[in-house]
Phi, psi and omega in degrees: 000139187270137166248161249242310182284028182195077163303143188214151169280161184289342199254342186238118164259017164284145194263096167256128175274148200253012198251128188114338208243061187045077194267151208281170179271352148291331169260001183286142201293330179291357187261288171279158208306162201301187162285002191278307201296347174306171182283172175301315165302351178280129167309140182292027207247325155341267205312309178300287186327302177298289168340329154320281184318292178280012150295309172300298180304001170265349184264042196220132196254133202318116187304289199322289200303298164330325158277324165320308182319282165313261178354299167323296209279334180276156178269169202266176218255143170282190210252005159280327187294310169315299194310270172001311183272343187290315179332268153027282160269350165330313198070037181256141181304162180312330199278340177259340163293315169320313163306332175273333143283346175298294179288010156243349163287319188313312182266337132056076197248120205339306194308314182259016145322311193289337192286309197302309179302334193257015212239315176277335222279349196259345161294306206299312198292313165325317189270340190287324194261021166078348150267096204302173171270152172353115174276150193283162168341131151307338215235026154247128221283329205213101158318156171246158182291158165305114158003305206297323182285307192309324188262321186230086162285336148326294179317308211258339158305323194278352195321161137290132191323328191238166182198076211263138185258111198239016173179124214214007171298117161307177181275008152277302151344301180291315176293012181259324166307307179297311195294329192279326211260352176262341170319304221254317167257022157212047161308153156253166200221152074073301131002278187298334141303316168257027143266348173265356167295313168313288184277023168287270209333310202306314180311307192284338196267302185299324170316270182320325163277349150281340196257314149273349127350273228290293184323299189240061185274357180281333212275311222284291168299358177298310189304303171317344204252153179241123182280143141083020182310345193254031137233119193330282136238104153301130180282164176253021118284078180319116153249209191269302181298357186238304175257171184252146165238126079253338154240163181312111194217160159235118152228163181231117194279340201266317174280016192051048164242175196176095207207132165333135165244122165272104202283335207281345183291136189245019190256129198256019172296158193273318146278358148294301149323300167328277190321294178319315187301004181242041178228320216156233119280179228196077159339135164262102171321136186083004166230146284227139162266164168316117186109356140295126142310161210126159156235110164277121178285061185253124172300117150201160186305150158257329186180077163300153193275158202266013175269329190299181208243180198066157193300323187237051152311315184224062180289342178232028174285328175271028186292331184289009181281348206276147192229189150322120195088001199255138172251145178227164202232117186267129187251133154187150188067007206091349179242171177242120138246147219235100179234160204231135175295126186244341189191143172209160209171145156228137187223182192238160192007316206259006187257078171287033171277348180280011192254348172301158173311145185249137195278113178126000189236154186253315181235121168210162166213144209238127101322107210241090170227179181278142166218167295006168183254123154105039161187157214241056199249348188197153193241141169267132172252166187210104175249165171204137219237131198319117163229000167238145302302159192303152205266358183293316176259043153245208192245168188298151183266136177305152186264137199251130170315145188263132186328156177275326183229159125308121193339162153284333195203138172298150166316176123218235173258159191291160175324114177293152178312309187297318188288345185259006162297279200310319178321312193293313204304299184254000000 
């Protein structure tokens, strides 16, 4: 049986198919004659297929008329786009179009700098919100690029591929949104206040207390201070066998001191002293030593401030703890002496009438410091009068040439950082 779609000649047994091969425009289905006219022998099933055939192709709308059509409707490309696209097809790599475009925005003149910007800015905004611009025809062989490449390919390399709109709040909406949410979670509370009050004061009390440290700190630690802490106990009877005479000393067993005397100084300046006084206590010149009829006259600190330099900031801070009976002690010469507190007073700076012979007594001696301790405003005076050895033997005090003035003033403790502040100051 012959099949209807592979026709053959009476003279050719060769198979030509009809599907794959061109059919010429005379043989074309929509061309040929009805089914009445055919040979007898073509299957009707020919005739139903063209029917078909031209039925479809009848419903099909003019290619020709369509493209005109589409042309008409896109719009035409400016003469940046053209250039760009010429770039484009050029066959030059991205990095010499780029260049080649720089250097033609680069000439430019600002109105169409402003055409070309305002040209990406209106592709970009299109493709970013999914409306893209017009696609060119189907039935044009070579799409044209998206706007965004054609004007700014630089720009549009560093872009991120997605750019996803994940909050579209105006900028007041955002700023209302921020105002709500520190509003609402970072009120402060009742508490919270008065913890940030707390911690001022506390700043402010730590401020202050450094600060009067650094100024007055002999007046602040003097209660606190103990002389002489590396001796253990003094006995209150002093012998030859207990203690060393061989250099000079004063001690006082009830206040646990026990500190170096300088006999040498002969200068009554007030600050030559002030200096000696960071060796120790201090001989008052022009007044009669241990072992004189007389009153020997001795300097020592109560409470210097602890920036100033020596060892015996505070050899006399407890001298007022000493009452009437109580005895303290002089190393000199190889000798002990021995004196029991007869009178203690504070008088003030300027009265140097303590440094005289004490009336009613042949030999004595006073111990002279500042009070209150670690300020120089009234001097404690402390005398005390020799009962070791009996004072009968002892000797006249040598005649000393007499001072051109008398002193003005008791010694006292040296300049505090605040007086040496205000000084700079003032």
């Amino acid at each position: 049986m012959v099949n209807p779609l592979f026709p053959t000649s009476n003279n050719d047994t060769s198979v030509t198919p009809l599907v794959g091969k061109p059919i010429p425009s005379d043989q074309s289905p929509l061309n040929q004659p009805p089914v009445d006219s055919l040979p007898p022998d073509t299957n009707a099933a020919v005739n139903l297929i063209r029917q078909k055939l031209k039925t479809i192709y009848a419903e099909e709308p003019d290619a020709a008329q369509e493209l005109l059509e589409a042309e008409a409707e896109t719009k035409p490309r400016s003469k940046h786009q053209q250039y760009i696209e010429s770039l484009q097809q050029s066959g030059k790599n991205l990095a010499e179009i780029q260049t080649a475009w720089h250097n033609y925005y680069i000439g430019l003149a600002d109105a169409e700098k402003f055409e070309v910007w305002q040209e990406f800015y209106t592709s970009s905004n299109a493709a970013y919100r999914g409306q893209m611009p017009p696609q060119p025809n189907s039935f044009n062989p070579k799409p044209a690029q998206p706007p965004t490449v054609q004007l700014a390919p630089v720009i549009v390399d560093r872009l991120p591929k997605k750019m996803p709109i994940k909050d579209i709040r105006s900028l007041a909406d955002t700023r209302k949104a921020i105002l709500s949410a520190i509003q609402g979670q970072g009120r402060l509370k009742p508490r919270d206040h008065l913890k940030s009050l707390a911690f001022g004061l506390v700043c402010g009390v730590v401020v202050i207390a450094i600060f009067l440290f650094s100024f007055f700190n002999e007046v602040i630690i003097a209660p606190f201070i103990q002389p002489s802490r590396h001796v253990s106990s003094i006995p209150l009877i002093i012998t030859a066998s207990t203690v060393s005479t061989s250099s000079p000393q004063v001690i006082i067993p009830k206040i646990n001191v026990e500190i170096p005397v300088d006999y040498s100084e002969t200068s009554t300046n007030e600050n030559v002293i002030e200096n000696d006084l960071e060796d120790g206590v201090v001989h008052y010149p022009d007044t009669v030593l241990p072992g004189q009829n007389g009153n020997a006259a001795f300097f020592g600190h109560s409470s210097n401030n602890i920036f100033n330099p020596g060892k015996y900031k505070f050899a006399f801070v407890l001298l007022h703890t000493l009452v009437d009976g109580d005895t303290f002690y002089l190393t000199y010469n190889d000798k002990i002496f021995v004196y029991q507190v007869v009178d203690h007073k504070v008088v003030p700076p300027n009265d140097v009438s303590v440094l005289n012979d004490t009336e009613g007594h042949q030999a004595t001696a006073t111990l002279i410091t500042c009070d209150p301790p670690g300020t120089s405003i009234n001097r404690l005076v402390v005398t005390g009068v020799q009962i070791s050895p009996d004072p009968t033997s002892n000797t006249a005090a040598p005649a000393t040439p007499q001072l051109a003035a008398e002193p003005a003033t008791l010694p006292g403790n040296g300049p505090s950082l605040w007086s040496r502040f205000m000084g700079w100051l003032f």
